[in-house]
N, CA, C and O atoms as a GROMACS GRO file, in nm:
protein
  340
    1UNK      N    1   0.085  -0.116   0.000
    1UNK     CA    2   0.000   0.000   0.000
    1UNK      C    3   0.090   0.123   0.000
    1UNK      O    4   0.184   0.116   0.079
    2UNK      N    5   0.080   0.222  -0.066
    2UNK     CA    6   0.147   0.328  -0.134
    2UNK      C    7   0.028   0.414  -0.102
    2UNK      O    8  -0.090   0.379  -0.108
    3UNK      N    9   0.092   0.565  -0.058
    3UNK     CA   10   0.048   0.664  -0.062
    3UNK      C   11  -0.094   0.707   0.049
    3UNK      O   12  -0.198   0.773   0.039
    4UNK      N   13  -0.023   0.626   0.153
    4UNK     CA   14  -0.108   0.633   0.254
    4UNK      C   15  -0.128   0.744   0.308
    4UNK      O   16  -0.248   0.772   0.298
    5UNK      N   17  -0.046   0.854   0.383
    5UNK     CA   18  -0.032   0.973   0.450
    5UNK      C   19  -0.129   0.988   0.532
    5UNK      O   20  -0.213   1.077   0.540
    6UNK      N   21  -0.101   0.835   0.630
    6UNK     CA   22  -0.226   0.880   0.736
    6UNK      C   23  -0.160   0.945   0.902
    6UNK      O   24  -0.110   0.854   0.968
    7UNK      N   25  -0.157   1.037   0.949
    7UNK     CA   26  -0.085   1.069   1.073
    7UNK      C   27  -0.063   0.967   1.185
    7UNK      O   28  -0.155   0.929   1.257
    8UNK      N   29   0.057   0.928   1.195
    8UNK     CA   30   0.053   0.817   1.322
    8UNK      C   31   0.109   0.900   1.446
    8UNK      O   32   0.197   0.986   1.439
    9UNK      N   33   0.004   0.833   1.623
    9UNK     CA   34   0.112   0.887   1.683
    9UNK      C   35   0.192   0.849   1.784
    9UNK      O   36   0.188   0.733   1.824
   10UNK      N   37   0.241   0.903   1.816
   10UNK     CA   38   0.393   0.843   1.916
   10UNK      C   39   0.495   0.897   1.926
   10UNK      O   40   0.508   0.995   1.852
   11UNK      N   41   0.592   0.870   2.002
   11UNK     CA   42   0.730   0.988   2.019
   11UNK      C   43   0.823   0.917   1.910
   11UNK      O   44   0.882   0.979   1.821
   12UNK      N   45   0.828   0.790   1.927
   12UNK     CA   46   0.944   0.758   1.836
   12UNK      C   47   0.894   0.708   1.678
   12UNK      O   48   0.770   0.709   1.676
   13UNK      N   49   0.950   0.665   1.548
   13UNK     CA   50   0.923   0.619   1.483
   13UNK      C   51   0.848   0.450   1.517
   13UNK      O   52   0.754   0.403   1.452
   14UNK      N   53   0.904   0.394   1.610
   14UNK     CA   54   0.857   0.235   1.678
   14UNK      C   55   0.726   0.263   1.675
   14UNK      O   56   0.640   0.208   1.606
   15UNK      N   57   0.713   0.367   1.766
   15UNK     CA   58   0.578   0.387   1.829
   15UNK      C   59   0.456   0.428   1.757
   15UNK      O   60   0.339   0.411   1.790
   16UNK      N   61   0.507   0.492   1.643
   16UNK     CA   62   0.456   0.549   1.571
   16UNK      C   63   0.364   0.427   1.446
   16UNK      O   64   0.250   0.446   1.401
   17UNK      N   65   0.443   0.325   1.420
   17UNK     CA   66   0.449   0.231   1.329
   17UNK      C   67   0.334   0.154   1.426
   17UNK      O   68   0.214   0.139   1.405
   18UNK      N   69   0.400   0.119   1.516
   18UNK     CA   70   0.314  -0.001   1.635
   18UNK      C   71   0.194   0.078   1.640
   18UNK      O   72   0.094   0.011   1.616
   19UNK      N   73   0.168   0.219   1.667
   19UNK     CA   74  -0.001   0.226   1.671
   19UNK      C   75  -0.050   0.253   1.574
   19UNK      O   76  -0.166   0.286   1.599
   20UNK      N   77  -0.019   0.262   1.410
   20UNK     CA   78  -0.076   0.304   1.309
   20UNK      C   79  -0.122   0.107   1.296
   20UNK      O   80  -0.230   0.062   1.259
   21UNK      N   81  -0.016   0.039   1.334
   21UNK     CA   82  -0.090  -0.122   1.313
   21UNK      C   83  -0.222  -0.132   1.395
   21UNK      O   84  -0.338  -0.153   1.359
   22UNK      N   85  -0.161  -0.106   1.534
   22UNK     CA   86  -0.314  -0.139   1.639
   22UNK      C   87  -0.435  -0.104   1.573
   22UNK      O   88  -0.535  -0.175   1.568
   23UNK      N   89  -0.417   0.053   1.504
   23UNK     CA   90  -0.558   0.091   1.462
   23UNK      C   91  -0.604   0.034   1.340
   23UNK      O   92  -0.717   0.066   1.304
   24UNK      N   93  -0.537  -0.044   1.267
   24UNK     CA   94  -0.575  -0.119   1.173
   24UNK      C   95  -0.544  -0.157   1.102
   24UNK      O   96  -0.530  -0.131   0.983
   25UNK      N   97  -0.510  -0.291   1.217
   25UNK     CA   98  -0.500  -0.429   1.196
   25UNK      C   99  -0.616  -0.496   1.104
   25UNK      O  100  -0.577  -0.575   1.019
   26UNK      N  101  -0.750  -0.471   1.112
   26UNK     CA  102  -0.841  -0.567   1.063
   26UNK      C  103  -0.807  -0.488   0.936
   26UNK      O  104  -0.762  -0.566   0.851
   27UNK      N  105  -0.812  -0.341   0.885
   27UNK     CA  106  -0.788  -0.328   0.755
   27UNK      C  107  -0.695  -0.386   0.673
   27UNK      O  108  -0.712  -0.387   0.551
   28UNK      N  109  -0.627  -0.419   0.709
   28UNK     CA  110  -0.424  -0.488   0.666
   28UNK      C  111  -0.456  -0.626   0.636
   28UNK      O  112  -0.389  -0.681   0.548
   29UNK      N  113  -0.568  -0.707   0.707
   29UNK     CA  114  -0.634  -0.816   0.696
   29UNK      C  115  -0.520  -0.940   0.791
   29UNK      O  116  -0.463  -1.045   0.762
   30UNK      N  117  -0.532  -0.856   0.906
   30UNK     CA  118  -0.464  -0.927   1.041
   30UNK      C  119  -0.584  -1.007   1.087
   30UNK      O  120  -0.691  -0.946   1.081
   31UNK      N  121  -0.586  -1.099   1.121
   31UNK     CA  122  -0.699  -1.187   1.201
   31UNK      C  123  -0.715  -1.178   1.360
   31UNK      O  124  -0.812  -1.186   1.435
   32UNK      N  125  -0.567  -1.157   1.380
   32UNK     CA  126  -0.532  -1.067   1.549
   32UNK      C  127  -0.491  -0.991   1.585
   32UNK      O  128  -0.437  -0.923   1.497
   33UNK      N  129  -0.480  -0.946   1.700
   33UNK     CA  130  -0.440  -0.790   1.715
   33UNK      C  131  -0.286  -0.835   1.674
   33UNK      O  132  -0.233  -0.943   1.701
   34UNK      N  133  -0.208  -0.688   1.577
   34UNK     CA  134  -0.062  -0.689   1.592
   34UNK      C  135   0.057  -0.764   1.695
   34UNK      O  136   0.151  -0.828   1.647
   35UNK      N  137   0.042  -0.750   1.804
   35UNK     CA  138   0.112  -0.799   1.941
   35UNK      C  139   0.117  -0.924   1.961
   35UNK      O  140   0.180  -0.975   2.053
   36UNK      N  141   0.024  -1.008   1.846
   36UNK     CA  142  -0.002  -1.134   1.859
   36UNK      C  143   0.064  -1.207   1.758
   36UNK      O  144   0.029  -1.325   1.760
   37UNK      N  145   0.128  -1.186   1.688
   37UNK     CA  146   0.147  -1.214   1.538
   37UNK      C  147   0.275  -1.120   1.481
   37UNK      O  148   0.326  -1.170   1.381
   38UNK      N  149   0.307  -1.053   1.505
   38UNK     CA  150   0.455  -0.926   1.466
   38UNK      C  151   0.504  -0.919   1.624
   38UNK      O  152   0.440  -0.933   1.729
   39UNK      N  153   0.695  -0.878   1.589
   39UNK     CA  154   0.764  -0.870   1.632
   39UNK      C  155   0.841  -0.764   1.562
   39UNK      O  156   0.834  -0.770   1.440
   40UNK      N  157   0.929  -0.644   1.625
   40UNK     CA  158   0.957  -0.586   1.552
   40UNK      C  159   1.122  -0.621   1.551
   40UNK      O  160   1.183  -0.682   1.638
   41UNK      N  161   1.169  -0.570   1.442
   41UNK     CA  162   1.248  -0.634   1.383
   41UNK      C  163   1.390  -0.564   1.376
   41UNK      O  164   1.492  -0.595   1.439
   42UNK      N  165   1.370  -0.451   1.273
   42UNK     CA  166   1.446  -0.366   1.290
   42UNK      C  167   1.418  -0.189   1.229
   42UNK      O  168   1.326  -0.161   1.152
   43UNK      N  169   1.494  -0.110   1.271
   43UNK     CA  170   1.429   0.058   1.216
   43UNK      C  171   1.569   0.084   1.154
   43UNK      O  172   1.678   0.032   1.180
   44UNK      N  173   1.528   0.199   1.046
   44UNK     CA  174   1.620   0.274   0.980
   44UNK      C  175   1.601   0.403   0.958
   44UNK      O  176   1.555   0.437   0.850
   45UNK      N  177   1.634   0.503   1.059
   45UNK     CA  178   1.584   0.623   1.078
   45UNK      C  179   1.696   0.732   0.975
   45UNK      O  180   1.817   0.736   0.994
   46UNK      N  181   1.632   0.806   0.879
   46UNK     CA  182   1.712   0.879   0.800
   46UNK      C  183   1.616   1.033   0.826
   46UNK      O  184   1.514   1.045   0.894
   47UNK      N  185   1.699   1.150   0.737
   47UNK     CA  186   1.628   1.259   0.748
   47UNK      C  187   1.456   1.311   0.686
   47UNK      O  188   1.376   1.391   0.734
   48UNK      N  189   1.453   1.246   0.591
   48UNK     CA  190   1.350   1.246   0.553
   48UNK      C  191   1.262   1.146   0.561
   48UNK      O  192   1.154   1.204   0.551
   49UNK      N  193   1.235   1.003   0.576
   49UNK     CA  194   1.141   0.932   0.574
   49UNK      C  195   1.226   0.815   0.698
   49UNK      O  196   1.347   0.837   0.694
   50UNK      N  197   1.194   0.719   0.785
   50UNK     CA  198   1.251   0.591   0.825
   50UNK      C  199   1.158   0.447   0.790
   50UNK      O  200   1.043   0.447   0.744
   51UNK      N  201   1.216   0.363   0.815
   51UNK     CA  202   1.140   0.212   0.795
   51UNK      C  203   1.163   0.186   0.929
   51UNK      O  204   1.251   0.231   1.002
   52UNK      N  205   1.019   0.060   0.967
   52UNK     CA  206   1.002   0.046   1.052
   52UNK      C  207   0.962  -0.122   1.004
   52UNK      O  208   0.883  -0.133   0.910
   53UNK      N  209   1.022  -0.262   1.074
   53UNK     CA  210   0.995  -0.363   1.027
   53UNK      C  211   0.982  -0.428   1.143
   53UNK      O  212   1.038  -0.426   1.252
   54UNK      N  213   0.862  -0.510   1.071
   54UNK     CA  214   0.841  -0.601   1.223
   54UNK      C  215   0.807  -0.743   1.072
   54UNK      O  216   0.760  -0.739   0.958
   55UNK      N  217   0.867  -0.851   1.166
   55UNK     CA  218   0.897  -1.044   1.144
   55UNK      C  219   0.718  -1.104   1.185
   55UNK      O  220   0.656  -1.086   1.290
   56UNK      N  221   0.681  -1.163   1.082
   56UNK     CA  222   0.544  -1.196   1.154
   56UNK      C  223   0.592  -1.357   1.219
   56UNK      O  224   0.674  -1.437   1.175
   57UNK      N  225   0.518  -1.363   1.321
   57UNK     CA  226   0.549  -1.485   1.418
   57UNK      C  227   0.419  -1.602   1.433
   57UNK      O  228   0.299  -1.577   1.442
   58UNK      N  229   0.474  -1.712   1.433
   58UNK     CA  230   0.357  -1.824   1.455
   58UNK      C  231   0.385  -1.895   1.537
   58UNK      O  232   0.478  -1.970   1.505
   59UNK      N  233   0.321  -1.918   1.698
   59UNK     CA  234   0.388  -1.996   1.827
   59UNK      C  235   0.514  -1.923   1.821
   59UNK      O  236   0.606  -2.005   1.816
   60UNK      N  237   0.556  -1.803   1.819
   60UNK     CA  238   0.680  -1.721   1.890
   60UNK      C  239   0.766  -1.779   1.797
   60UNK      O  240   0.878  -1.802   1.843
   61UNK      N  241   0.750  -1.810   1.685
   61UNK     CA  242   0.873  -1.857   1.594
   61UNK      C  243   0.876  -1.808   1.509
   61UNK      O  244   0.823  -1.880   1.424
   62UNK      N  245   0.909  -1.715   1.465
   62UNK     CA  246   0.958  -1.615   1.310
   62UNK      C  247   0.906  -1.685   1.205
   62UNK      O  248   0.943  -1.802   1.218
   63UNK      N  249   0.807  -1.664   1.063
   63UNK     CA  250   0.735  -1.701   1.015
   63UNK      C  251   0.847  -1.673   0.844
   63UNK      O  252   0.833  -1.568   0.781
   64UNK      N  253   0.944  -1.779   0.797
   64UNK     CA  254   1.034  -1.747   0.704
   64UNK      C  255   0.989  -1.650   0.606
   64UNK      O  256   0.895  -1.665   0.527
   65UNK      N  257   1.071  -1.542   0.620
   65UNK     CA  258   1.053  -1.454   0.513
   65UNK      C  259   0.959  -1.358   0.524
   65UNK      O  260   0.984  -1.266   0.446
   66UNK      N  261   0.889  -1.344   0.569
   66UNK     CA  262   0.747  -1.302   0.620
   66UNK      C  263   0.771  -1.147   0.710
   66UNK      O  264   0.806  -1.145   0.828
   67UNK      N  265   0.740  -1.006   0.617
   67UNK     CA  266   0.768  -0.895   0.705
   67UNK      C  267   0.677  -0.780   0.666
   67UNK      O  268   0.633  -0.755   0.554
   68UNK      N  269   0.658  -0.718   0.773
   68UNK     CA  270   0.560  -0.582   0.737
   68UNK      C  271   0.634  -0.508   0.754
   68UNK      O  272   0.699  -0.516   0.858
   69UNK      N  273   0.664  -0.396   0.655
   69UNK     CA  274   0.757  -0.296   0.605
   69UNK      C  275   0.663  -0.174   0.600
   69UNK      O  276   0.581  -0.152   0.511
   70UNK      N  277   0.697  -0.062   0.757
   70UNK     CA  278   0.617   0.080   0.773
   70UNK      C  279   0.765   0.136   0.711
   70UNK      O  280   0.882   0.100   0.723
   71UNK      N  281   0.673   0.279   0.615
   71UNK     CA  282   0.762   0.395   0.602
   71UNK      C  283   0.681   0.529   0.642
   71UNK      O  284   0.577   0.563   0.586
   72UNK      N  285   0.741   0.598   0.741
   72UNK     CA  286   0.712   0.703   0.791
   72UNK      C  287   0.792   0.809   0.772
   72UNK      O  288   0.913   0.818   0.795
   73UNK      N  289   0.684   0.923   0.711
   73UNK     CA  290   0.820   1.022   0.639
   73UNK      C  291   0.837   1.156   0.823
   73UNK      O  292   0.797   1.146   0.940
   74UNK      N  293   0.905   1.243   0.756
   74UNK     CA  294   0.967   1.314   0.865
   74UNK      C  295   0.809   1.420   0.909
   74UNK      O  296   0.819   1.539   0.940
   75UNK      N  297   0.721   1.372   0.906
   75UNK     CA  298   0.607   1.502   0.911
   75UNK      C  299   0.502   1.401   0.994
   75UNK      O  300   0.384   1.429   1.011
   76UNK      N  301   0.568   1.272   1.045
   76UNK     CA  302   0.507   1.151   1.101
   76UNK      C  303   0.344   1.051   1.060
   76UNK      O  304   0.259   0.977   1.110
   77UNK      N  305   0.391   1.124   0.919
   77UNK     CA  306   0.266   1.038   0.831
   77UNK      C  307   0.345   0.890   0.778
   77UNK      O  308   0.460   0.874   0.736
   78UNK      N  309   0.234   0.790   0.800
   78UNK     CA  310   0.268   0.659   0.778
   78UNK      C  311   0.273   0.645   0.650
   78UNK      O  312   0.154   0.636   0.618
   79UNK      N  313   0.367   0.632   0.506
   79UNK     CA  314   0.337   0.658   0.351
   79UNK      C  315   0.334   0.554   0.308
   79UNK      O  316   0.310   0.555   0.187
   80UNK      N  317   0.349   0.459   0.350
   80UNK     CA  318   0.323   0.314   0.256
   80UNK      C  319   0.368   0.178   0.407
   80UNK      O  320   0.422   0.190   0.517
   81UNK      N  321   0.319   0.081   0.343
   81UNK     CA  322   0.303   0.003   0.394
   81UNK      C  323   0.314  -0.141   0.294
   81UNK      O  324   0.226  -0.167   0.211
   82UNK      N  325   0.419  -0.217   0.313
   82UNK     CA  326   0.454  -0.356   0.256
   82UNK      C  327   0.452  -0.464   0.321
   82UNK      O  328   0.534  -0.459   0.412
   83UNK      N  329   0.341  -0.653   0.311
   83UNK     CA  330   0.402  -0.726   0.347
   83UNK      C  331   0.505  -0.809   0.272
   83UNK      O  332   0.462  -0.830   0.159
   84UNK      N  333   0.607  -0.856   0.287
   84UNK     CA  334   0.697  -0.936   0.203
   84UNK      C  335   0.624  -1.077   0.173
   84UNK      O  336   0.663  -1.134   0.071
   85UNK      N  337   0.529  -1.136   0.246
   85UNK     CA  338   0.486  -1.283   0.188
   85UNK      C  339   0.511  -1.324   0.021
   85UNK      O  340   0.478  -1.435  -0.020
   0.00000   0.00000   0.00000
């Protein structure tokens, strides 16, 4: 999903990513809440936009290959959104 620019909020980019999921999860077509299913993974904070990645998990075991990719530009709008499946 491209060209989202929906305002997320939170202090950090993490935080920011983690509650733009909470609020919707069922849109993304999660079956459970985020916290149940993602782990986050790793961030790449630059001047203009960062990534925010979280590993989806099944029984606490990393799900191969499997990642939701937030980009949040510097104005803390969420702009796209990728899963890798």
């Amino acid at each position: 999903m491209y060209g989202i620019r929906e305002y997320a909020s939170g202090f950090t980019v993490e935080e920011k990513a983690w509650n733009f999921l909470r609020k919707n999860f069922k849109k993304l077509g999660l079956q459970t809440k985020p916290e149940d299913v993602l782990r986050h993974h790793f961030t790449r904070q630059g001047k203009t936009q960062s990534v925010v990645r979280y590993r989806q998990m099944h029984n606490g075991i990393p799900v191969d290959e499997n990642e939701i990719v937030i980009t949040i530009n510097a104005k803390g709008e969420v702009t796209s959104l990728i899963n890798t499946t």
